[in-house]
N, C-alpha and C positions, 0 to 999 in steps of 0.2 A: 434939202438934198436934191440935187439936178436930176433929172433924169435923159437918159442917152438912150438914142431910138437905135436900132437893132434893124436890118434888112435894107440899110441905102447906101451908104459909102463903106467899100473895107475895111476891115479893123487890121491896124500892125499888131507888131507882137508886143510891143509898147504900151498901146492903147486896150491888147486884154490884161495884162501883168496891171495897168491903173484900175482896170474896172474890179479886178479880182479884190484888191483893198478894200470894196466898200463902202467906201465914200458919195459913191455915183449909185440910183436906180437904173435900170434897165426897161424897154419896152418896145415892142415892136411896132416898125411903120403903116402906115394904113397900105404901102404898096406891098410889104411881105405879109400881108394879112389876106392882099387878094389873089398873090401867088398860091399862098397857103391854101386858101379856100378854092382857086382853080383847077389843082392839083387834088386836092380831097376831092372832089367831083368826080375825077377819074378814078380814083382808086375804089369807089363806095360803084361805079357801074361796072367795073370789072371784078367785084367781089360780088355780085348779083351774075356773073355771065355764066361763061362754060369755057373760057380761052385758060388755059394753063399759066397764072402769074408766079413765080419763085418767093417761096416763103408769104405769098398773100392764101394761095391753095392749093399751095403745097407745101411738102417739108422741106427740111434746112439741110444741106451739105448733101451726105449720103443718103438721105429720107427724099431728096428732091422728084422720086417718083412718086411718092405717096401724094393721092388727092383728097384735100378736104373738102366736104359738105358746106355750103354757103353757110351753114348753120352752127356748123363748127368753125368756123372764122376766126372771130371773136375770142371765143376763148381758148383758141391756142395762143394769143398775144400775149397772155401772162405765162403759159407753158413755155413759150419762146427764153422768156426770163429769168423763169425760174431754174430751168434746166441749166440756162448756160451762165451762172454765180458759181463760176469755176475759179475765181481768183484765188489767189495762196498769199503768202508771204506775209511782210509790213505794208501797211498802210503807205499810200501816195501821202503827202506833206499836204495839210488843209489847201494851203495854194494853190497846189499843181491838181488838188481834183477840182478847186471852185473855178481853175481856169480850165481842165476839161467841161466842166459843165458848160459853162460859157460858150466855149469853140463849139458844144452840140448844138446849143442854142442859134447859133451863127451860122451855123451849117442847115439848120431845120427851116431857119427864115429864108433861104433858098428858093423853099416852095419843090425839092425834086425827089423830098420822100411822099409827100402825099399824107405825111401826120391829122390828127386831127388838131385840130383847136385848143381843143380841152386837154389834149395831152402836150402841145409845147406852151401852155399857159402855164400849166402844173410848173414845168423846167424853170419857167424867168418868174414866178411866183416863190419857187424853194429859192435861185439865185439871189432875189430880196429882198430875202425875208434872213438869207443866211444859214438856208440847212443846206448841208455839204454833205453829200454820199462819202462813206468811207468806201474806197478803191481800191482794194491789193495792187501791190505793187506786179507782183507775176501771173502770168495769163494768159498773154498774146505775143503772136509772132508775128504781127505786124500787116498781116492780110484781114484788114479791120482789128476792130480791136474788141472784139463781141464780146468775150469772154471779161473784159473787166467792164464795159459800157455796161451790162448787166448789171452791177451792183450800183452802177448809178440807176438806173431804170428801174431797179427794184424800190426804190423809197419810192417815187410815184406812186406805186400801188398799195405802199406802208409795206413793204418788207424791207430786208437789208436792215442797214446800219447808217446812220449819219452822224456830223456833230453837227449842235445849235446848243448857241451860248458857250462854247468854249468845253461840252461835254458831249461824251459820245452817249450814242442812246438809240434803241431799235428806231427804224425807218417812219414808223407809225408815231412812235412818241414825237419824233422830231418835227413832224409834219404839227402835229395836235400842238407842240409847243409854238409854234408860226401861225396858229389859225389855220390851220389849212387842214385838208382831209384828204384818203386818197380818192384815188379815181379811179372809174372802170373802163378799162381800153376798147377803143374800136378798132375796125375791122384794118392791118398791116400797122399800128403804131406799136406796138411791143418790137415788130423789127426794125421800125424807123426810129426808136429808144438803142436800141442796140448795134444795128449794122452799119459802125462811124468809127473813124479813128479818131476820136476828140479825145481819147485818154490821151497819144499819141503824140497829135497837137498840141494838146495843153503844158504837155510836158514839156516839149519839144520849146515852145514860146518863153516858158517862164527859164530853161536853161539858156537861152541863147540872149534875154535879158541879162542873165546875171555873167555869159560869158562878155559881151558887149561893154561892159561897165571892169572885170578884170581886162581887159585887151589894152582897154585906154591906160587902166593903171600901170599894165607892163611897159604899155609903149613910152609912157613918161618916166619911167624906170631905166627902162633903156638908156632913152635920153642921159637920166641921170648919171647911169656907169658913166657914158662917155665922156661928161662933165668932169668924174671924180678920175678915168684914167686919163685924160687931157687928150683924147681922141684926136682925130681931122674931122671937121665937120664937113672937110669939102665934097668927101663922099655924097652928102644927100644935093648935092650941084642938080639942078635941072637939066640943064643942057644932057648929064652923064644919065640920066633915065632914058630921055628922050633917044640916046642914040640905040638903045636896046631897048625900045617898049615891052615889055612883057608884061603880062597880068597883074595889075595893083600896084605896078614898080613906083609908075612917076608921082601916084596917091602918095603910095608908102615914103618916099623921099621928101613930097612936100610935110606930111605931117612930122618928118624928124625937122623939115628946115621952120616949122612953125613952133616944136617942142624947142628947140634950141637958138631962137631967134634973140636977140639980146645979149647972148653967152659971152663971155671974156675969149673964147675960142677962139673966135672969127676974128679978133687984134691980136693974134700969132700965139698965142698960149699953148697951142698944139704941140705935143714931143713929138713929134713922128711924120713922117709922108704918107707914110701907109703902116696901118693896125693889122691887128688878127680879124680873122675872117668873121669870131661872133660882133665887133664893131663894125668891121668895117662892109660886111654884107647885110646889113639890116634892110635895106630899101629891095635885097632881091629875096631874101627872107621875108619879111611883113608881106610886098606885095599879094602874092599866092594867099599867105592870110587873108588880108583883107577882101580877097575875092570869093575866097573859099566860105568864109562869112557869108557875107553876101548871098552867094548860092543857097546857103543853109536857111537863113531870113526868105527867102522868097518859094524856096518850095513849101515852107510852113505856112508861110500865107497864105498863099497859094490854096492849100488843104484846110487852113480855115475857114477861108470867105467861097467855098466851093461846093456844090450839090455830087456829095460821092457815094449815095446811097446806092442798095443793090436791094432791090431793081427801081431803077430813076423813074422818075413821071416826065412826061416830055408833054408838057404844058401844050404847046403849041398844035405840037396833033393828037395829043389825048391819048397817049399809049404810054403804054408801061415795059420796058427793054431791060433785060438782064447787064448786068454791070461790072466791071471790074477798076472801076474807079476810086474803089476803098483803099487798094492795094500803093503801098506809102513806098515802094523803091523808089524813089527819089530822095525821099527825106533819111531815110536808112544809111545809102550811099555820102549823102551830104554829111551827116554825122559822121562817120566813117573817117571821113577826110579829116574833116576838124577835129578828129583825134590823131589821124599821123600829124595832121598842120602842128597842133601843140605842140605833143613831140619835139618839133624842131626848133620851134619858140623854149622849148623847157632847154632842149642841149644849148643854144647859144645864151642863156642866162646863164645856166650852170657853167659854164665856162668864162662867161663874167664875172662873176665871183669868184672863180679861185685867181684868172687872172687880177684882177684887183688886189690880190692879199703878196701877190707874190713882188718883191721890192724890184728884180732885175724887170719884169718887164712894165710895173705900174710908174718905178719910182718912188715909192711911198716905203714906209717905213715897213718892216716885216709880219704879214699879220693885220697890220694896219693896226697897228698896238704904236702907239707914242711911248711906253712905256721900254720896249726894246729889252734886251736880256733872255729873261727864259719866259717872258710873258708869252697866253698863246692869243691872244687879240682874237679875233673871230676866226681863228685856223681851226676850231672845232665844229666851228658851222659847217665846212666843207661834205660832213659827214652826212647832216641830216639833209642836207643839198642834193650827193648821190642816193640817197635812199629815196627821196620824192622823184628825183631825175629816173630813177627805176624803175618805179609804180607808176608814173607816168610814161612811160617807155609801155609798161604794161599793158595799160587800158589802151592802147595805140591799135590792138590784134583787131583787125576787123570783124564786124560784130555779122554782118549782112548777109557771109559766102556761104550758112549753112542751116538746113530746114527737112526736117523730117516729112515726109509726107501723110496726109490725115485727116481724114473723114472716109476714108473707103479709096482714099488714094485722090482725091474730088480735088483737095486743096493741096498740093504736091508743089508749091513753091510760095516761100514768102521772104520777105526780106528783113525779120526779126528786128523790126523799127524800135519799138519800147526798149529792148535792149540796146543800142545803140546810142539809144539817149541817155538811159541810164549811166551807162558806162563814160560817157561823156560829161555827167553831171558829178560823177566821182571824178573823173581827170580835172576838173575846174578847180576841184577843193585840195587838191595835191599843189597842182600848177599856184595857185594863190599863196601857197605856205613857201613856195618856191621863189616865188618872187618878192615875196615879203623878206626872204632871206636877202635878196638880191637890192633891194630897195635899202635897207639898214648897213648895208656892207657901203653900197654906194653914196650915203649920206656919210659912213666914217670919212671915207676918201675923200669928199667934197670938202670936208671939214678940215681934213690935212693939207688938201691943197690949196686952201681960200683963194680962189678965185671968183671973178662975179657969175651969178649964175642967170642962167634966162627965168624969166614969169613962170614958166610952167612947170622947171625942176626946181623951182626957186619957192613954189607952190609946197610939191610934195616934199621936200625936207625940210622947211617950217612945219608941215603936218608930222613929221617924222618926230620930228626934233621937241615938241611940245606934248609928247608921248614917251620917248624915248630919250636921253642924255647922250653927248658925245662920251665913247667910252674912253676913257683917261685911265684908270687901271683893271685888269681881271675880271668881270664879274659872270654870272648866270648870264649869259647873248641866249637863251634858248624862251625864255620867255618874254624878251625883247620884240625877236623874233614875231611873236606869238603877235605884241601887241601892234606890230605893224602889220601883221595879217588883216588882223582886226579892225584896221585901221581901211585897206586896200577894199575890207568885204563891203564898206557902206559905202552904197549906192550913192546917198548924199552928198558924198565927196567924192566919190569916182567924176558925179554930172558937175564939178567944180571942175577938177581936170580936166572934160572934155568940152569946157568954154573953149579953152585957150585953143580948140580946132575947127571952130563955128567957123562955116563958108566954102570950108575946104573938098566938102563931100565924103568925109567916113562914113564907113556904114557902121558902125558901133553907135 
């Protein structure tokens, strides 16, 4: 097994979704060893002074008047954690907590909490070895993420809960099952375990993985409709971006003229001059996606490979400053978007698929039934199409514009980040059942129309088609359906599809 050093080059959101697998050790560099240790130096003279540091000796939120005894330090650092295992709900998905843990760990080798040693060893020693905090899913409103980073910081000490070996089991046994034991915190690392968005982050990386790998699938979906309604392709023209640059346009144009390069199109096959707006505006549709992405990918980063602890060490002149650097509005906002963004990606699919069934303006037979009569071809799909186009419509409501105020009024704005991912990680799985609709309909139509297709739709309905049968009479389309979801969810075939865009600059 490799092992991957930890504190020198940023990690994508890529490169934690691979470490999270397993496959790789983890270990930190001898240069975030001496950050780490530079920064502990300050923290251990200012827990010896008499200067007032937030949550080193003092209390947390509305307690921030209250002062501790150099002597009481210490062991408020597990009182810090125990107190705040305020989690509720279901458990975070093994992934998304072993990629928070991760993001903490990334964030700690910063060197700007002033951790000790012994306590971010514990972190990439549980990392792997394979014990994984169990994390409620509810908690936080996104000004840190204290409230859930606590039941990860709880195994540390052997409380909470984790799995190891594919079982859940108190924090203590899971540790004693790794070899490992707990530790006893020193003076600020119970708040440098806790005051981080790396639940946040971690979530945040492993959704925008799994949206990145559905985009590529939609966009060669896309593609596909146009193929099966015999579109213009001359929409994605270069020149016609260039004369409007807007955000992502002339991107979004070139990846449909790369999805469609080859196509029987381009030698006249086209019915029309000009389509409906869900074909024929793809390039000012996608673009805003593909930016809006983007956006979402770099404030995450951003928040991973960054020191947001409260209160930072400032290595350089040895002082300790109060912070608001935990506070994740950006990435809240960015989510946010990427939920109306879909939205628009869901209506212009759903409207590709009904237009595809309908014969006046596809051309195709009714239904896209060969069979004609009172057959209903895939005109019942239309239904469970409006129903996901719905609920995805739903999860659109921004998640960011509301926040009670709390702790004695101390913490009176936050930007409900957890939730916005959340909500966003549901819209994925709607959108995917959506497209899969969209994908199967457009594989009939490809089939009615036998025309030549380009490599990359030529790609996905082979993958279609060796899953699914052209429908030739009546049958169940809702499990079909199903298996080309199925089909769109693996990753390993999504990174097939997104060959056919290598050079071009997507961010997916």
């Amino acid at each position: 097994m490799t092992t991957v050093e930890i504190g020198a080059a940023p990690l994508t959101i890529g490169r934690i979704v691979e470490l999270v697998q397993g496959r790789e050790r983890i270990a930190l560099t001898a240069c975030a060893r001496r950050r780490i240790a530079t920064a502990r130096a300050v923290v251990e003279r200012y827990a010896q002074g008499d200067a007032p540091v937030y949550g080193l000796n003092t209390g947390l939120g509305g307690n921030v008047g209250f002062r501790l005894a150099p002597a009481e330090i210490e062991a408020f650092q597990e009182q810090i954690i125990i107190g705040r295992c305020i989690g509720m709900g279901l458990p975070l998905p093994e992934p998304v907590a072993r990629a928070a843990l991760l993001c903490r760990i990334v964030g700690l080798a910063q060197g700007g909490s002033g951790i000790s040693m012994a306590a971010l060893g514990q972190l990439v020693a549980m990392f792997n070895a394979g014990v994984t905090p169990i994390i409620p899913s509810r908690g936080s409103i996104g000004a840190a993420d204290l409230g859930l980073c606590a039941h990860m910081a709880a195994v540390v000490i052997g409380r909470g809960e984790a799995t190891f070996g594919g079982v859940t089991m108190s924090g203590a046994d899971a540790l004693a099952g790794a070899g490992l034991a707990p530790i006893k915190l020193a003076a600020k690392d119970g708040l440098s375990l806790c005051s981080a968005s790396a639940v946040s982050a971690g979530h945040a990386a492993t959704t925008l993985v799994e949206l990145g790998a559905l985009l590529t699938a939609l966009l060669v979906t896309a593609a596909l409709s146009i193929e099966g309604y015999a579109a213009n392709p001359t929409i994605f023209d270069a020149r016609l971006a260039a004369a409007r640059p807007a955000a992502g346009q002339a991107l979004a144009a070139a990846a449909f003229r790369r999805a469609l390069g080859g196509s029987a199109l381009h030698d006249g096959s086209a019915r029309a001059i000009q389509d409906a707006i869900s074909f024929r505006a793809l390039p000012q549709i996608w673009g805003p996606a593909l930016e809006s992405f983007r956006t979402a990918v770099e404030a995450v980063e951003t928040e991973i490979n960054s020191a947001a602890d409260n209160p930072l060490v400032l290595t350089d002149d040895g002082v300790m400053l109060s912070t608001a650097n935990f506070h994740t509005a950006a990435i809240a906002l960015a989510f946010d978007t990427l939920a109306i963004v879909l939205t628009h990606l869901a209506t212009a699919s759903a409207e590709r698929i009904i237009k595809l069934m309908n014969p006046n303006l596809s051309g195709l037979p009714k239904y896209l039934s060969p069979v004609g009569g009172a057959s209903t071809g895939f005109n019942s799909l239309q239904k469970p199409a409006a129903a996901l186009h719905a609920e995805i419509r739903l999860k659109a409501q921004p998640a960011s514009l509301d926040a009670l105020p709390v702790s004695d009024t101390v913490e009176d704005h936050a930007p409900q980040t957890p939730l916005t991912i959340r909500k966003l990680a549901e819209q994925i799985e709607l959108l995917r059942m959506l497209v899969a609709i969209e994908a199967l309909v457009s594989a009939q139509a490809v089939d009615l129309r036998s025309h030549r297709l380009a490599p990359a739709t030529r790609d996905l309905h082979a993958a279609i088609r060796a899953r699914v049968p052209m429908l030739t009479t009546d049958r169940e389309t809702g499990p079909d359906a199903s298996r080309v979801a199925d089909l769109i969810g693996d990753p390993v075939f999504c990174r097939t599809l997104a060959r056919h865009f290598d050079g071009i600059g997507l961010p997916l």
